[in-house]
N, C-alpha and C positions, 0 to 999 in steps of 0.2 A: 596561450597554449591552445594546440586545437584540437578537437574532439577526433577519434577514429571509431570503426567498426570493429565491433568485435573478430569480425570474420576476414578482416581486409584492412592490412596499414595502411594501405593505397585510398583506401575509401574515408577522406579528410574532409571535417568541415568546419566551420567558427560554431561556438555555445551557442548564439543565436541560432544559425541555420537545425542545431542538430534537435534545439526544440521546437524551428517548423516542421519538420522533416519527421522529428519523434521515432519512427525505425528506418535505420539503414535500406537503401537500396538494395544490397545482396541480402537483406534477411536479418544482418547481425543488431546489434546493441550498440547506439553511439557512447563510446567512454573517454576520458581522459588517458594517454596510455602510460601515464604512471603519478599516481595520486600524491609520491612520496617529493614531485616536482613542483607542488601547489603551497605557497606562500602562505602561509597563517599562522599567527602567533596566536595560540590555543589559550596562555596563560592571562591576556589581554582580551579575548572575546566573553573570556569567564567573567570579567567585571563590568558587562552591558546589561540592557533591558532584553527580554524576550528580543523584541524587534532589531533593538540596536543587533544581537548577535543574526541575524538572521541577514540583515545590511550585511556584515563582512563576511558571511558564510559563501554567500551567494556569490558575491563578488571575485570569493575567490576561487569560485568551484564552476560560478559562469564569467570566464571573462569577457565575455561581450560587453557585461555590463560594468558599467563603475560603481562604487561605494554612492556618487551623487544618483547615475539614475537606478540602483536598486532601491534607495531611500522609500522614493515618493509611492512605488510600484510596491510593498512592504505596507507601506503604512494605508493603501486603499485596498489590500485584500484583509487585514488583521483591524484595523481600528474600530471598535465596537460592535464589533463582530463576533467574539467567543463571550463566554460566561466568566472567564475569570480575564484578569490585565495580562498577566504574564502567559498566558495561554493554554498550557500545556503542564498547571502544577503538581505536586509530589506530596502522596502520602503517605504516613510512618503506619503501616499494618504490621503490628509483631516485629520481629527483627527485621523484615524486610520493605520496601518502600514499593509503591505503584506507583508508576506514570500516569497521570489520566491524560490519554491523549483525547478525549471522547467530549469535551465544552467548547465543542464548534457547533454550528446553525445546523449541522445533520445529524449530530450523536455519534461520529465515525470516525477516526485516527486520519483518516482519509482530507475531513475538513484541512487540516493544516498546510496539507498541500495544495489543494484545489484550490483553498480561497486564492490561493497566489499564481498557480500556474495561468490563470486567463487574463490576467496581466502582463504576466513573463510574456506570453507567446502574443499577444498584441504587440507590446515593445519590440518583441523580434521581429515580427512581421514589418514594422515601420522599419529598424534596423536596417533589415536586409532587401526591404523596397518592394517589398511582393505586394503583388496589386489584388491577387485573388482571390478570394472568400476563403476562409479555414473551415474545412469539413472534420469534425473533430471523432475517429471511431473507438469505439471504446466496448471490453467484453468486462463485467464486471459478476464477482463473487456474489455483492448482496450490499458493497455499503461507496465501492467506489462510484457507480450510476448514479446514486443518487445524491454523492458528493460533488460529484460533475456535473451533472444538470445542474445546480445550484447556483455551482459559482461560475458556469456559462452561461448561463440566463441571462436573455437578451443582451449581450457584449455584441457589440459592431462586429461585423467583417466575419462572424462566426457561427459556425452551428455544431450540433452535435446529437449522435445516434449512439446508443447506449444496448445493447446486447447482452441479455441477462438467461440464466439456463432455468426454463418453462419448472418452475417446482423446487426449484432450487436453492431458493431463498427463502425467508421466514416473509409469512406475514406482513410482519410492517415492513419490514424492508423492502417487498412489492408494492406496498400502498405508498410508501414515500416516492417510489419512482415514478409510477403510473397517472400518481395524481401530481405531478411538479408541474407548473406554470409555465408560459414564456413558449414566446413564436419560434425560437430557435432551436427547439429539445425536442427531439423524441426517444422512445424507449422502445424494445420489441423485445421479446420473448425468445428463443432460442430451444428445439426443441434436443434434447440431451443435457450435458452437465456444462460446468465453466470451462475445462478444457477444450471441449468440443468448439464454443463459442468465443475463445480466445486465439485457437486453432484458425478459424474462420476469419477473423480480425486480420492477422496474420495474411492469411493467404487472400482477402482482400486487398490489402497494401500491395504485394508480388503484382498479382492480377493486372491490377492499376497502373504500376510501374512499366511491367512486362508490355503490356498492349496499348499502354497511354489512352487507357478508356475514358479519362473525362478532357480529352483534347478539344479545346473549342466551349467549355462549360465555365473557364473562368473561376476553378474553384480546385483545391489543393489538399491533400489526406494529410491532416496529422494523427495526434491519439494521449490523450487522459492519463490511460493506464501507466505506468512506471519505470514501462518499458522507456517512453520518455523523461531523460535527462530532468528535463525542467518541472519531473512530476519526485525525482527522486533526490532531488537536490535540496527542497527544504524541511524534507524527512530527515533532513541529518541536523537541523538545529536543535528540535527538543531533545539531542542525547547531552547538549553542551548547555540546554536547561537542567537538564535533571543532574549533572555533574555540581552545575552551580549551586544548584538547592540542595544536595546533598555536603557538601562543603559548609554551605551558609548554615545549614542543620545543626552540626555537628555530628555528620554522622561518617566521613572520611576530612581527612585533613587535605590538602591542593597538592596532588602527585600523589596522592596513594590512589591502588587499582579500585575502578567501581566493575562489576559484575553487572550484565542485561540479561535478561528473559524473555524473548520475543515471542508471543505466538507470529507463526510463519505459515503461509502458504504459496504466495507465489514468488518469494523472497525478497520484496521489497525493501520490507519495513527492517528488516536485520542486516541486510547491504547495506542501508540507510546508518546504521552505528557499526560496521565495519570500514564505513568511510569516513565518519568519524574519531575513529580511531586510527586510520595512516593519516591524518590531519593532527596527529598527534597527542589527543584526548585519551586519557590514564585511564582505558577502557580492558578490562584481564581477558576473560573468553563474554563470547556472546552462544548463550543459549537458544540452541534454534529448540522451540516446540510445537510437536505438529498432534494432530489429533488423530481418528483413526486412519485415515490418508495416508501415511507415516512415510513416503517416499524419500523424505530429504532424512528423517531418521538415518532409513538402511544405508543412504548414499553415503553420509556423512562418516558412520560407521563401515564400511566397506570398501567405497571408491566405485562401487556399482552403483549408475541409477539404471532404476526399471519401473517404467509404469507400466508394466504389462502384468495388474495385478487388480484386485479388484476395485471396484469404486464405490466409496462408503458415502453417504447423505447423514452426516448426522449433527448434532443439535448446535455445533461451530461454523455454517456456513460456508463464514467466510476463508475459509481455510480446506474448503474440499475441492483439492484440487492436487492431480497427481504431474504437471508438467512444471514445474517452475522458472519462468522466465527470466525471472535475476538473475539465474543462474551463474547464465553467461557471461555477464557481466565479473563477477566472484572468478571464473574458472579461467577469463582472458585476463584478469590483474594481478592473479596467484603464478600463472604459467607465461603470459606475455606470447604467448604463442597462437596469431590467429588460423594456423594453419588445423592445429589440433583441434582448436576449439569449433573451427567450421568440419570437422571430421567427427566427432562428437556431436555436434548437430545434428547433422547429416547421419548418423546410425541412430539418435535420437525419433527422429520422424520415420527411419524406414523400418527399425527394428522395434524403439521404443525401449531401447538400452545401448550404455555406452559403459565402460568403464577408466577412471583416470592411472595414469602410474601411483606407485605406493610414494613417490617423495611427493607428488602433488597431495595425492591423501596427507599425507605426515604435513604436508603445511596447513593443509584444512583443519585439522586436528588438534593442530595447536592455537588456534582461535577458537572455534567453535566446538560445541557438548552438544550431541543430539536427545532430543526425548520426547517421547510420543504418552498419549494418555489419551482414554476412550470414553466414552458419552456416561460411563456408568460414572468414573471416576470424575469426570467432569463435573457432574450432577454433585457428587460427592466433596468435591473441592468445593463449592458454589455454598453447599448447606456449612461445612468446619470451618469456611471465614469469615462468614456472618454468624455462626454462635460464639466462636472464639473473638473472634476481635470485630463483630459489628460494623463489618465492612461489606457491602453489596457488591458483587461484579458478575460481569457476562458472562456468558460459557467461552469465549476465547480466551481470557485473562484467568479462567478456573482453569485453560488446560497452561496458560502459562503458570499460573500458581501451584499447579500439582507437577507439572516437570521442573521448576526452582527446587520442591523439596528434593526430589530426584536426584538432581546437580549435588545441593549441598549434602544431601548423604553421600554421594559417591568421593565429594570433594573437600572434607575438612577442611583443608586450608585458602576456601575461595576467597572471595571478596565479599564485602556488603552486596546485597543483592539486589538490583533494582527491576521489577516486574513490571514490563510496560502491556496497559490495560487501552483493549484498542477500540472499546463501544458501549454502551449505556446499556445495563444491565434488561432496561427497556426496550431495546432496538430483538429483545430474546426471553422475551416475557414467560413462556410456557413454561421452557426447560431451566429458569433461572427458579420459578414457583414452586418448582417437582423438585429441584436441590435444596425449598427452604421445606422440603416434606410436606408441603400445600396442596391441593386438589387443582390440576393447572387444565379442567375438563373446558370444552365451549370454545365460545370465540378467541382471537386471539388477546380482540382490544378488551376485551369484559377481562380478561385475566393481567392487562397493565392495570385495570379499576385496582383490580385482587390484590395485587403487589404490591401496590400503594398502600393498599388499608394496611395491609401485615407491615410493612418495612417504616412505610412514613421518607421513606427517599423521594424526594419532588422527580416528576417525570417531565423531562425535559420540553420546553414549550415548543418545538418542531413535532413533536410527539404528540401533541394534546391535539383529540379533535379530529386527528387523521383518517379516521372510520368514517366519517363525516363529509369525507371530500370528494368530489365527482374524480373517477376515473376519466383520463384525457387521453391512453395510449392504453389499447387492448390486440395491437396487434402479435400474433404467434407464427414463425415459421421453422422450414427445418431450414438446417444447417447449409444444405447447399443452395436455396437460395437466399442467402448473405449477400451474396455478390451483387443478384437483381435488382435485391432492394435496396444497397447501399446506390447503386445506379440509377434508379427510376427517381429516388429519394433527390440524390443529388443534385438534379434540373429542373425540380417542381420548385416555382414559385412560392407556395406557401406550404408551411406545414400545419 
C-alpha cells in the first residue's frame, strides 16, 4: 500500500520514500489512506517478544519492508539497549497500571523510536537508491533532541541538527543535548518557544523544496520529529506491549477493552495507540492530557482549535506546545478528506484557528476524553502517588495521573486504566522534589543528589555525571535565521 499526503491524494509514495522524505512536499503528513486496509492479526502479535511484535508491526504499517528485513534492522536498534528485555514494561500502581516507556539510553519515551528510526531510514535510503547524505532536521520539546542525537550518532550517510526553544527545556534536558558526542550532531537553541522552532523546521523543508537550495550539495532534508512516518510507527508497538502484560497480569482477559492515558503535546504519542487500535487492538477511548497548554483539551471538547491564546512554560516541558502536528494526520483518517484538511491548515497558519463539522467532532468524541491539569495539581499528583502507593513519576505522567482520575470520575463505566509514563522522574528533578514537599532550591543536578537520598530510586546511568560534561554545542539564534543556518550547516565539511 502506498503512503499519501495528508493535503494531496495525488501526492503518492512507497513506506520507504515517505521516511526519506519524512514531510510531504505540499506541507502535508505522509499517511496510509486508510489504516482499516492494513493486514494484522492483533490476536497473534499478542503472543511474541517485545521485538518479535515490533517485526510484524512494522512490516505491516511499513510495507516497504518485509518481516525478514524488519528483523535484523529491530534487533540492532533494541538489543541491549534498554534497562529491561521487554522494553517498555507495566506497573500495577493502585487500580491503575503505568507504562514506563522511560528505560531507554536517554530516560525519554522518545528512545523507543529513535533507537530504530536510523536504521529504518538507512535501509530506505539503500531501498530507494539515494546516493545523498541525509540531513536530518529536527525542533524538539526537551527529550526528542536528545533522543535523536543519540541514536544518529555517527550512522553513515547522515547528520542531524536539532532545534530546541532557548529556555525552554529543563536543565538536564539541555545538558544531555549540549553535551552529546559524535561528528554528525549538532544542537542550536532557538530563541522563542517549541512552536516557533517547529514552525521554522517546517518552513525550512518548503523553503528547500520551493527554491531547491541545496542543488548541487549532494545532500537531502529529512526529520526525527513524528511528523515522520518511520518515527511514529514503532510508537504504536508498546500499546500491543502493554495489552499483553495486561492480559498476562490478569488484569483484563484477551478482548475486553484496555483504557490509555497519554500525556500529549504534539500528538504523537496518542495517534501512536489510535493506530493501534484500527489495527484492531481492544483499545476503549484514549485519554488525551494536556497540561496548562490545554489547546487539544478545548479542540477535542469543541471542534475549535485556537492557538491564539496564551503560552504557558511550565514544570511539563515537554508538552508546551500549542500547535500539534499529529493532528493532521487524526483529522485526514477520521474525514478522509484532503481537501478539508489542507483548508484547516491553511486558516491554521493564517488565523491560528480552524474549526471541524460537529459529525467529525462526534467521531472525535467517541475515541478520545480531553483533560487538562496545571503545575500546581501536577506537583500534587507527583507528592499522592508516592505517599499512596510509593511510586515516583515525572510531572508529564502526574499530569497524565491526575487527568486518569478525571476520566474515571466522569466515566464509571471505563476500562482498566493504563497511564503511559513518558520520562524519568530524573529528567525534572526540581519540580518532581517540590511535589515530594522537599526544598527543590540550587542547582538542578545537586537536587537529582536530593531525590535520590529521599526516594532511594536509582538515577538512571545516562543521567549520572552529566553536570560533568563539557558543553560541545552553544550556539543560540532567532528563529528567522533557521533557514541560514540550516544552509551554511549543510556544505561545511565538518561539524
Amino acid at each position: 500500500m502506498e503512503y499519501q499526503s495528508t493535503r494531496s491524494a495525488d501526492c503518492r509514495v512507497s513506506a520507504a520514500e515517505a521516511i526519506l522524505e519524512g514531510l510531504a512536499p505540499d506541507g502535508g503528513l505522509f499517511t496510509m489512506p486508510s489504516l482499516g486496509e492494513v493486514s494484522l492479526d492483533w490476536r497473534s502479535v499478542l503472543t511474541l517478544d517485545t521485538q518479535g511484535m515490533a517485526r510484524e508491526i512494522l512490516a505491516a504499517l511499513l510495507p516497504s519492508f518485509t518481516r525478514e528485513e524488519a528483523a535484523p534492522l529491530v534487533d540492532r536498534a533494541y538489543a541491549g539497549k534498554f534497562e529491561t528485555e521487554d522494553l517498555t514494561p507495566c506497573v500495577p500502581v493502585g487500580e491503575d497500571t503505568v507504562l514506563e516507556l522511560f528505560r531507554g539510553p536517554t530516560s525519554a519515551f522518545k528512545d523507543v523510536a529513535l533507537s530504530l528510526l536510523p536504521h529504518l531510514m538507512t535501509a530506505a535510503r539503500e531501498k530507494c537508491g539515494a546516493k545523498e547524505e541525509i540531513l536530518i532536521l529536527t525542533a524538539t520539546s526537551g527529550d526528542t533532541g536528545k533522543a535523536a542525537m543519540a541514536g544518529f550518532c555517527d550512522v553513515p550517510g547522515t547528520r542531524i541538527i536539532v532545534f530546541y526553544p532557548d529556555g525552554g527545556v529543563s536543565a538536564v534536558q539541555r545538558a544531555q543535548m549540549v553535551t552529546q558526542e559524535g561528528s554528525n550532531v549538532c544542537v542550536c537553541a532557538v530563541r522563542g518557544n517549541f512552536d516557533d522552532a517547529q514552525t521554522g523546521v517546517k518552513d525550512i523543508f518548503a523553503a528547500v523544496t520551493a527554491g531547491d537550495l541545496l542543488h548541487g550539495a549532494n545532500v537531502r532534508l529529512s526529520s526525527a520529529n513524528s511528523i515522520n512516518i518511520g518515527r511514529l510507527a514503532p510508537q504504536v508497538v508498546y500499546y500491543f506491549r502493554a495489552y499483553a502484560d495486561m492480559v498476562n497480569s490478569g488484569r483484563i482477559r484477551c478482548g475486553d477493552r484496555m483504557d490509555c492515558c497519554v500525556p500529549t503535546g504534539n500528538f504523537g504519542n496518542i495517534l501512536a495507540g489510535y493506530f493501534a487500535r484500527e489495527l484492531g487492538l481492544p483499545i476503549g477511548r484514549l485519554v488525551c492530557a494536556s497540561n496548562a497548554n490545554n489547546v487539544l483539551t478545548d479542540f477535542l471538547r469543541t471542534g475549535c482549535y485556537d492557538r491564539n491564546r496564551p503560552f504557558y512554560k511550565t514544570v511539563s516541558p515537554s508538552m508546551d506546545i500549542l500547535v500539534s502536528s499529529n493532528l493532521e494526520r487524526l483529522l485526514y483518517l477520521l474525514s478522509g478528506d484532503t481537501e478539508a484538511v489542507r483548508g484547516w491548515m491553511a486558516a491554521l497558519r493564517t488565523t491560528g484557528t480552524f474549526q471541524v463539522p460537529a459529525a467529525l467532532l462526534g467521531d472525535l468524541q467517541s475515541v478520545f476524553w480531553p483533560g487538562c491539569c496545571g503545575d500546581e495539581d501536577t506537583k500534587c499528583a507527583i507528592g499522592e502517588v508516592y505517599r499512596r502507593h510509593g511510586y515516583l513519576c515525572d510531572t508529564h505522567t502526574a499530569v497524565a495521573w491526575h487527568v486518569a482520575q478525571q476520566y474515571k470520575a466522569a466515566c464509571p463505566g471505563h476500562a482498566p486504566v493504563v497511564i503511559l509514563s513518558t520520562a524519568s522522574p530524573y529528567k525534572f528533578p526540581a519540580a518532581v522534589l517540590e511535589g515530594l514537599g522537599a526544598d527543590a532550591s540550587g542547582d538542578e543536578f545537586a537536587v537529582i543528589d536530593r531525590l535520590h537520598a529521599l526516594t532511594g530510586v536509582p538515577v538512571p546511568g545516562g543521567l549520572t555525571g552529566l553536570a560533568d560534561r563539557p558543553e560541545r554545542h552553544q550556539d543560540v539564534i532567532d528563529r528567522s535565521d533557521m533557514l541560514d543556518y540550516v544552509l551554511k550547516k549543510a556544505v561545511e565539511k565538518e561539524w
